[in-house]
C-alpha positions in Angstrom: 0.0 0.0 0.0 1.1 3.5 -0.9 -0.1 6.5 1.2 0.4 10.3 -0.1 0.0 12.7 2.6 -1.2 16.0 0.6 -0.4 18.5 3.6 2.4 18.8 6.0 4.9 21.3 7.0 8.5 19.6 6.9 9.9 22.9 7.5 8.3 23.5 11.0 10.0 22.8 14.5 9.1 19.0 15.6 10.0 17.4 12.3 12.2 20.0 10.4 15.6 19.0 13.2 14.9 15.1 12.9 14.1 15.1 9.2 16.0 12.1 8.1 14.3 10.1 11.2 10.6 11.6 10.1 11.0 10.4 6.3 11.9 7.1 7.3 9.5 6.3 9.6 6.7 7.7 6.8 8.0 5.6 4.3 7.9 2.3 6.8 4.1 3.0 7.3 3.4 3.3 3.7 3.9 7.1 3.4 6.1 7.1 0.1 5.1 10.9 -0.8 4.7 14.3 0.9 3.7 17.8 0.4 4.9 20.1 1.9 3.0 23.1 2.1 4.2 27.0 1.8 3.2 29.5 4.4 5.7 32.3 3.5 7.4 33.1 1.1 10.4 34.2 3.3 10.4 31.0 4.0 9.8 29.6 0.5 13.5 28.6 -0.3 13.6 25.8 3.2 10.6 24.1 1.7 11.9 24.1 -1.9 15.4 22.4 -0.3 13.7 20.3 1.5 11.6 18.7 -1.5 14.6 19.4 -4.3 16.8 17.0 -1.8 14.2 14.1 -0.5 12.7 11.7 -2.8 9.3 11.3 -2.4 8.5 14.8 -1.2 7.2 17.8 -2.7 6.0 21.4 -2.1 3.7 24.2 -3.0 4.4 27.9 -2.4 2.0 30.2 -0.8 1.3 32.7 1.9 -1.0 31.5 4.6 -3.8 34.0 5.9 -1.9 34.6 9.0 0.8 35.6 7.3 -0.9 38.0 4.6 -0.6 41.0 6.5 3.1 41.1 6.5 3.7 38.9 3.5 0.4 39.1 1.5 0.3 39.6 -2.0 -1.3 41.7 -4.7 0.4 40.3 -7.5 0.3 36.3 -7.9 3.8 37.0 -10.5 6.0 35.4 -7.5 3.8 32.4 -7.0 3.5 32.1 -10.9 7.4 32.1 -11.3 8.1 29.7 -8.4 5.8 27.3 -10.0 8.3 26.7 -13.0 10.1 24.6 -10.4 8.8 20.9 -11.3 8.9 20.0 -7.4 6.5 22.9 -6.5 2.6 20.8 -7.1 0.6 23.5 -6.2 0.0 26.9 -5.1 -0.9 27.9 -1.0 -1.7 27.3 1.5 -4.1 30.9 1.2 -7.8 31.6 2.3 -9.6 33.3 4.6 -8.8 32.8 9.0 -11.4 34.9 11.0 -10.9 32.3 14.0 -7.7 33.8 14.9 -7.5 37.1 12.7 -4.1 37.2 12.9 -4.2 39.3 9.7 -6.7 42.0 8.3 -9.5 40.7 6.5 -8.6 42.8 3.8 -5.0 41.8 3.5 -6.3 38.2 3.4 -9.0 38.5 0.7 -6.3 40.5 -1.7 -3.5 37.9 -0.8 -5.9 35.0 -1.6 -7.4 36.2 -4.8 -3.3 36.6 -5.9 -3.7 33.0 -5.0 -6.7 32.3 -7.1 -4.9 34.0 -10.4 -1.9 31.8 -9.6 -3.9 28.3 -10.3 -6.1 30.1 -13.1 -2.2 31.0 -14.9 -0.4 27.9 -14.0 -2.8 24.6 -14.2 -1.9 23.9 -10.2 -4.1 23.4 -7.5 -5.3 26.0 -4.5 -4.4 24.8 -1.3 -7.6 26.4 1.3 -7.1 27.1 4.7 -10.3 28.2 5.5 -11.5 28.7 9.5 -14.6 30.2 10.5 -15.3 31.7 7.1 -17.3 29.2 5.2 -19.5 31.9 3.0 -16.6 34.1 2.7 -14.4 31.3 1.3 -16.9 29.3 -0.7 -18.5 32.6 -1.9 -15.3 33.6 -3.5 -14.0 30.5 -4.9 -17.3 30.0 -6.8 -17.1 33.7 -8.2 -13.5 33.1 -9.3 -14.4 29.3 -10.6 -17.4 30.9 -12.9 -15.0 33.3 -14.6 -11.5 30.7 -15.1 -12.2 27.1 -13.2 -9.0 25.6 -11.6 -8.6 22.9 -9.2 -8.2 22.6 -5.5 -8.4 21.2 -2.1 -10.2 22.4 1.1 -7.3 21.6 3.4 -8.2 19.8 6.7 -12.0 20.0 6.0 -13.4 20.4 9.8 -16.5 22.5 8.8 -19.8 23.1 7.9 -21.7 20.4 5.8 -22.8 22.6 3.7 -19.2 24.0 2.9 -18.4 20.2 1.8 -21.1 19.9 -0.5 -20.2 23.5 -2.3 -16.7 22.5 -2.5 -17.5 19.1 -3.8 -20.1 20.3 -5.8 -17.4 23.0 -7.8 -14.8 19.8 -8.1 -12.6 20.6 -5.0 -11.4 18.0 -3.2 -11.4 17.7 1.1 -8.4 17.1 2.7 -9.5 14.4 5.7 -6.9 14.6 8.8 -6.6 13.8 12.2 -9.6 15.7 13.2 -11.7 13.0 11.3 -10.4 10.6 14.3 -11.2 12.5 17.4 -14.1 11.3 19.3 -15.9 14.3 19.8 -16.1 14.6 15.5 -18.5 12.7 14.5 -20.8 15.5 12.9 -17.6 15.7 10.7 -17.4 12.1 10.0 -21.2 12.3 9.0 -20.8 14.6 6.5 -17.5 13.1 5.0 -19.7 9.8 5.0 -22.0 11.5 2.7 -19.1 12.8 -0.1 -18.1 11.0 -3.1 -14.8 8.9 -2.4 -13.6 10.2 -5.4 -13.3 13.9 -3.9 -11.4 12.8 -0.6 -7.5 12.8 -0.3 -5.1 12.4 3.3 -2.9 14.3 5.2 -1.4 14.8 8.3 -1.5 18.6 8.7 1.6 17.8 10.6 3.1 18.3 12.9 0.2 19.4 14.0 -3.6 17.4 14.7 -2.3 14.2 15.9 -4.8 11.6 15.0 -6.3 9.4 17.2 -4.7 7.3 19.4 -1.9 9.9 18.9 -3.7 13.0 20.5 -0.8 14.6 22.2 2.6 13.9 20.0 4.2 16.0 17.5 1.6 14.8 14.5 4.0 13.6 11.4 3.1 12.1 8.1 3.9 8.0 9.3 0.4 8.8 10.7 -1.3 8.8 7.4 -2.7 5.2 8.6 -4.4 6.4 10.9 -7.1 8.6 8.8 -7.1 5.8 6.4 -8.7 3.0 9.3 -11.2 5.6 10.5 -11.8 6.3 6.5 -12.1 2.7 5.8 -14.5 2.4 8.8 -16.6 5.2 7.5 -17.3 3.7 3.6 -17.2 -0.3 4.7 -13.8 -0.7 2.8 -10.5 -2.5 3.7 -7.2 0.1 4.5 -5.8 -0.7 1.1 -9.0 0.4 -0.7 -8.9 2.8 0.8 -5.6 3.0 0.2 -5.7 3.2 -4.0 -8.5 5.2 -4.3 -7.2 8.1 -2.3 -4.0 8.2 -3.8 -5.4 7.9 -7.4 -7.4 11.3 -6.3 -4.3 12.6 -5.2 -2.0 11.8 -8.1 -5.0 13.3 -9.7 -5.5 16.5 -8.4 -1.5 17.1 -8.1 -0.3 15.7 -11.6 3.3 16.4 -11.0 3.2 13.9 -7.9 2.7 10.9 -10.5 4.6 12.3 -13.2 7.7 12.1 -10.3 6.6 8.5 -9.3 
């Protein structure tokens, strides 16, 4: 069996200083590909090393919402240029965060339509971090699909139902994490019951959002398995159906993944 996990942050404190160790222990539980996701660009060049020197792993470039009022954008030229590198998949993570507002709305809404243009000029996927701004978010992305469609993922889908079904319903994808396994989630689980397989792709979010039984450890992508039981629990289907079919969705929605493999 061959897991992808389609969101971590290799760059971050808890797995960037044992690296080597974090890889290895991915690739024994089935993990043989990562993302690793952009959240500045300051930072952009780490994540690019990082993927440019490990089999197996890639990256996207991007400017997370908390970091838009420092290091939003206006332009998405930066974002289109850095996607000429074949080991950048896809462009974020952007999107709208009024949980912790760490960032003027304003700032965020500018930096994540630079997103937008990015995947309508390039072909690659939006990464969405999205948190307590479901209308905002979904209202926005269907604007922007009506006038150039592109692809994407809602990144550690934790919301609304009816955020799922507009997403799935425009041809995003959900990213199902660690939050999928907590006990107290299972209005989440619910609603991913209800969504075509076909839309559904893993990841760790790490190291953040240990899965269950990991609730309290630095979360890291050799915990891909985890999602995949609770997955397999939810559609009646073995680990290694589940298995194929989310990795065909995200070799799918990331093309350069598979063109690597």
């Amino acid at each position: 069996m061959s897991l992808i996990d389609t969101h971590c942050h290799l760059d971050y404190p808890g797995l960037a200083e044992s690296l080597p160790d974090v890889l290895s222990r991915a690739r024994e539980a089935g993990v043989t590909r990562m993302i690793s996701i952009g959240t500045r660009l300051s930072a952009f060049d780490q994540v690019r090393e990082i993927a440019r020197t490990n089999p197996g792993v890639f990256c996207t470039v991007g400017v997370h919402p908390h970091e838009s009022g420092s290091e939003g954008l206006c332009d998405p030229t930066p974002l289109i240029e850095a996607a000429d590198d074949p080991h950048v998949v896809g462009i974020g993570e952007s999107g709208f965060d009024y949980f912790y507002d760490k960032a003027p709305r304003d700032a965020q809404r500018r930096s994540f339509l630079a997103h937008i243009h990015a995947c309508q000029e390039t072909g690659l996927p939006l990464v969405v971090h999205t948190r307590d701004a479901d209308d905002d978010t979904m209202d926005l992305l269907e604007a922007a699909m009506a006038h150039k469609p592109f692809t994407g993922v809602i990144h550690c889908y934790s919301s609304s139902h009816r955020l799922a079904e507009r997403a799935v319903t425009m041809g995003l994808h959900l990213g199902i994490g660690g939050i999928a396994t907590f006990p107290k989630s299972e209005a989440i689980r619910a609603t991913i019951r209800q969504m075509p397989l076909d839309a559904l792709i893993l990841e760790t979010d790490a190291p953040y959002l240990a899965p269950a039984p990991k609730r309290g450890r630095t979360n890291e992508p050799s915990y891909v398995p985890f999602v995949a039981v609770r997955l397999a629990e939810l559609f009646g289907l073995t680990v290694a159906e589940i298995g194929r079919v989310t990795t065909a969705n995200a070799e799918r929605l990331f093309p350069r993944i598979k063109q690597a493999a």
